[in-house]
N, C-alpha and C positions, 0 to 999 in steps of 0.2 A: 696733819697733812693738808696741801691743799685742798684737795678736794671735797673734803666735811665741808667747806661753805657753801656747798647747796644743799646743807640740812636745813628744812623748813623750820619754823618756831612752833613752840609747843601751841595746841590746840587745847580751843577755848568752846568749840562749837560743839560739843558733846559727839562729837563724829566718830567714825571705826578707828580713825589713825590719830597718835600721837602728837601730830600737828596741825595746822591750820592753812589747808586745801586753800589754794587761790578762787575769788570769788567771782562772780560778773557784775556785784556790787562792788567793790573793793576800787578806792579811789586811786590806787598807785599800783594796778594790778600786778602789773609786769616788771618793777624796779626791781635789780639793776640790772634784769639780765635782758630785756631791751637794749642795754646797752656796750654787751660783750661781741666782741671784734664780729663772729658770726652771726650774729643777728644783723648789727648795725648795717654790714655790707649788703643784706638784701633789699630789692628791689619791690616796690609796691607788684608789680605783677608775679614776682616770687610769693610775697605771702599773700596773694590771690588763690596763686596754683596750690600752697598748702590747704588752703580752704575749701576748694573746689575738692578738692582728695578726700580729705575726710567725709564732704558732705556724700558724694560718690560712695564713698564704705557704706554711710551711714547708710545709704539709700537702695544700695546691692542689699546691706544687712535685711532691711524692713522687705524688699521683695524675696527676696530666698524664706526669708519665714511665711510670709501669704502662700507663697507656692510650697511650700513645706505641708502647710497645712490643708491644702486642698489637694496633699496627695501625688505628687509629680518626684517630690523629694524622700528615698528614703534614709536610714541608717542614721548617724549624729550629724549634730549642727549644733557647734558652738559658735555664738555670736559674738561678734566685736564691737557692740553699740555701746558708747559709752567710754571709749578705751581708743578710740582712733584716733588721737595724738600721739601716743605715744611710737605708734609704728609710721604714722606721719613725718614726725619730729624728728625722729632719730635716725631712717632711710633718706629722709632729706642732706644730709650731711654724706652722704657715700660716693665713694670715687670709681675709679673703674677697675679696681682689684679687692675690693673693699666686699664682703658676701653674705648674706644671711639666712639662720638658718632658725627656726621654729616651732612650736609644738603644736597641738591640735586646731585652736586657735587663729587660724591661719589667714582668711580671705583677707583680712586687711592689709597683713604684710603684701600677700602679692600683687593687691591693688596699688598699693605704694611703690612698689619695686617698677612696674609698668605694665603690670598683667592687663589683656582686655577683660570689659566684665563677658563677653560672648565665649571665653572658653573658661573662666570661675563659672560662670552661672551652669555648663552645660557639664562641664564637671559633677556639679553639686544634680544634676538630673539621671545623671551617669550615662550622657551620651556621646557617643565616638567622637566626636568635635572638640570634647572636651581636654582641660593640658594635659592631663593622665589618662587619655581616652576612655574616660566613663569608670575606668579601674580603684580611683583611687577615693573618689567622693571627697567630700566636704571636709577629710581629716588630713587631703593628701595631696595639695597643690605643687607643682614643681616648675620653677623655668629656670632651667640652667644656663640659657641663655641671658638673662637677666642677673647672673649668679647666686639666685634664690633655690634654694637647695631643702625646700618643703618647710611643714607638713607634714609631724609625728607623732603617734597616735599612742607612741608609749611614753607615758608620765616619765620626763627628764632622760629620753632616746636618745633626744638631740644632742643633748650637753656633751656624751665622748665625741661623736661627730663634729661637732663645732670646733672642738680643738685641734680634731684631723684636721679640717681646712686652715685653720692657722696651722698647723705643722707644716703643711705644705706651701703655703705663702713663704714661711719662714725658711723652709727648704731652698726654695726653688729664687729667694732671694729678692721675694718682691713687697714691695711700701703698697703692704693693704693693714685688713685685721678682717674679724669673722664677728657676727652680730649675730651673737649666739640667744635668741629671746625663751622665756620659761616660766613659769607662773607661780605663783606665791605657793601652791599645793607640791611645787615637784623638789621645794629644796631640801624636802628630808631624802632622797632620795641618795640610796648608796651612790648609783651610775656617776649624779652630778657632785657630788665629793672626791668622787676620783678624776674627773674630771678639773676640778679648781685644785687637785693635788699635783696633777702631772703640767698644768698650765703654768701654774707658781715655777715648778721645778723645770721647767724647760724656757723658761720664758715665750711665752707665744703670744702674740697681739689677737687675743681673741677678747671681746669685751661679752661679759651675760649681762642680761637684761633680766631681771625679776620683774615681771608687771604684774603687782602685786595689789591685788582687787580687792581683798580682805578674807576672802570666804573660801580659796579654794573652792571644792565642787562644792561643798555645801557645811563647812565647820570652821568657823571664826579663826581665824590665825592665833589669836589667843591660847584656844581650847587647843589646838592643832601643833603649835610649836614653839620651843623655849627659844627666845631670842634674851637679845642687849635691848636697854632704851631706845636705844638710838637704832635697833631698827633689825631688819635681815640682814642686809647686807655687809653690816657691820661684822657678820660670822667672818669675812675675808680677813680679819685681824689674825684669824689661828691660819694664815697662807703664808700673812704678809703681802698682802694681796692690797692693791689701794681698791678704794671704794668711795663710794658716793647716795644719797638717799636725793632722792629728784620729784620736786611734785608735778606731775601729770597731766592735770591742768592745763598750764601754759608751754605754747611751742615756744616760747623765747626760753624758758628754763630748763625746758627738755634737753633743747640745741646746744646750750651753753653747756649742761653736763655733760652729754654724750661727746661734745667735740673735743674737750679736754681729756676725755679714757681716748679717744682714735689717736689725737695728737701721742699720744702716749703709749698707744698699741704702732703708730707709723712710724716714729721718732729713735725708741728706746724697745722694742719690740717685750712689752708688757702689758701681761691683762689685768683687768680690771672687775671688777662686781658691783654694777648699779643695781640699785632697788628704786624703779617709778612708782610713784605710788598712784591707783587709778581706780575706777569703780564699772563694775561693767551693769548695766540696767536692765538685764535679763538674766534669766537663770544661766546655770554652769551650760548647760545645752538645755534643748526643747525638750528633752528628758526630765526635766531638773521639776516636778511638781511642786517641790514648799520653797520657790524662788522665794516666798514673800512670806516665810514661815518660819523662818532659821533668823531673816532681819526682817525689821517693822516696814510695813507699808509707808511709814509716814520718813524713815529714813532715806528711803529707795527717793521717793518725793524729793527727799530735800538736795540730794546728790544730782536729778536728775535735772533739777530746777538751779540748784546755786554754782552748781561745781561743772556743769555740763562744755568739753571741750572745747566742743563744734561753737557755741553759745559766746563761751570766753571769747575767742579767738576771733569770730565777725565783731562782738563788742569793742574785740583789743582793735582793730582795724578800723571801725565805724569811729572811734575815739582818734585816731591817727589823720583821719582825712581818705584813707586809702579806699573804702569802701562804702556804699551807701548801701539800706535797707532794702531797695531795690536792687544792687545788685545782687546782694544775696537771696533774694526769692528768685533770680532768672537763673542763679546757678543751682537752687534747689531744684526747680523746675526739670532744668537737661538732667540734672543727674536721676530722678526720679521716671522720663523719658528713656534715657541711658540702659536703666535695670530694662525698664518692660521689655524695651527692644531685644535685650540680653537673653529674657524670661521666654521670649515666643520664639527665637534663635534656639534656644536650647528646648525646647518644645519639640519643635520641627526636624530638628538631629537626630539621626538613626541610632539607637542602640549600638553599641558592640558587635560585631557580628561571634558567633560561637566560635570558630575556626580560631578567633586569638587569643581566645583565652587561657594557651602558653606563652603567647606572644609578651616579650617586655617583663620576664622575668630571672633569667641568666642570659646577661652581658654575652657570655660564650656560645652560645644555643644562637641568639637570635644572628649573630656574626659569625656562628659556626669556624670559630678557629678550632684547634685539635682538640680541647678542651670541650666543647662545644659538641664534638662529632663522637666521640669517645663514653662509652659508658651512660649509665642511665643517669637521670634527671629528674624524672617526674614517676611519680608512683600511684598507680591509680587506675580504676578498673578489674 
């Protein structure tokens, strides 16, 4: 099938994956997917703004764990350091029917989608300001206005959801698909099998995204799950299901994979199963004690150092003309400015007040239709 040509080449680097991760050595980084129609047509101030995004995660990332750790932030925080291409790369390609939907995992998606960091960050403090008003914390972002549809905190939730929002594109007769993202730990999961079972069998332009980091929460994909050579995503072979294996690394390769499953969730209203391959540079969450215990200190190093997105992707630019060293320290800079401002915003936001704490839980209650007005709800006391 087409799409096997964005399996990477077998790896030489003694690395977690089966192939050979894109470098920021690497004298033809980006060949050829530089050069696929989606790439070609952007504009130096487009792969600006994908850069400015990422370094912005990056920089939300690093301030949510300071303030995590002096105590402002409680419950989980899983981090996206390391890993913000691949929801860069692949929201960058989205239309205006087009939806995404997530697992735990989250602030980076909906800094990409167009979240501010003043209502992520005030979220993650759990204050009323925030997009879940303080309800939902760090596991539970939502803008539905954006058509980002969270932020879920059960290991592969999302996956029958995703295919409802393509059910319904599909219904209601509209050229989008669903950017259903999931993590290398949630694909044994029954939910997301039935899931790729009822997709296959209905056709629905929903595309999954496996960003698959190696370790799940903390057990090597190896030890954790029977795959093919060629990869997870390859499982879609027992659907019929096309698929594609994408390194992570590079937005030129990311865009070029992912445009080809939309083209073909918009076209032919068919999903797809990619597996990005990616590494995230901190533990599963700030929970996660033997981050550096389960792999070697000296691996973590060499990912963070050879393989690192943010790093690629100003190289891939600084090598183009597009960008100089200096511009990327002025846009570290704001985005670094950006968090703090985000950080004392979300400081300064009121808690929840008690009175809501029914509030924002049945559709029918808070709109009081007959449903709504009708029998009990809440049990307690």
């Amino acid at each position: 099938p087409d799409t096997l040509r964005y399996r990477s080449p077998p790896s030489n680097s003694g690395g977690i994956f089966s192939f050979a991760m894109a470098s920021k050595h690497a004298k033809s980084p980006t060949f050829p997917f530089a050069e696929a129609p989606i790439n070609a047509a952007l504009t130096p101030e487009q792969k600006i703004e994908m850069l400015r995004t990422m370094v912005r995660i990056r920089r939300f990332e690093q301030t949510s764990l300071k303030y995590y750790h002096e105590g402002h932030i409680g419950g989980f925080l899983h981090l996206y350091i390391g890993q913000e291409s691949v929801a860069v790369g692949s929201i960058s390609l989205l239309g205006e029917h087009d939806h995404v939907i997530t697992a735990y995992r989250d602030h980076g998606h909906a800094l990409a989608v167009g979240m501010g960091m003043d209502e992520c960050m005030a979220e993650l403090f759990g204050k009323q300001t925030g997009c879940s008003k303080g309800k939902g914390g760090s596991m539970h972002f939502f803008a539905p206005d954006k058509n980002y549809w969270g932020g879920h905190g059960i290991v592969a939730g999302q996956t029958p959801l995703g295919i409802g929002l393509a059910f319904a594109l599909k219904y209601k007769g509209l050229k989008g698909c669903c950017l259903c993202y999931l993590g290398d730990g949630a694909i044994n999961q029954g939910a997301f099998h039935e899931a790729l079972n009822l997709a296959a069998l209905w056709d629905l332009p929903v595309i999954f995204v496996i960003e698959n980091n190696g370790y799940s929460m903390g057990t090597s994909q190896a030890r954790s799950s029977a795959y093919l050579k060629e990869g997870l995503a390859a499982r879609a072979e027992g659907y019929d299901m096309a698929w594609a294996r994408i390194d992570g690394v590079s937005l030129y390769e990311i865009r070029a994979g992912v445009q080809e499953a939309i083209d073909r969730a918009h076209n032919e209203s068919k999903p797809t199963l990619l597996e990005i391959l990616t590494y995230r540079h901190k533990g599963h969450s700030v929970a996660d004690a033997n981050a550096d215990k389960y792999r070697t200190k000296e691996e973590i190093q060499r990912y963070m150092t050879e393989h690192d997105p943010i790093e690629f992707w100003k190289n891939t630019l600084i090598t183009e003309g597009v960008l100089t060293e200096e511009d990327f320290k002025a846009i570290n800079r704001e985005a670094g400015s950006e968090s703090e401002t985000a950080a004392a915003f979300a400081i300064k936001s009121p808690f929840p007040d008690e009175s809501e704490i029914f509030d924002d839980i049945y559709w029918e209650v808070d709109n009081q239709t007959e449903a709504g007005r009708t029998g009990r709800h809440f049990f307690h006391g």
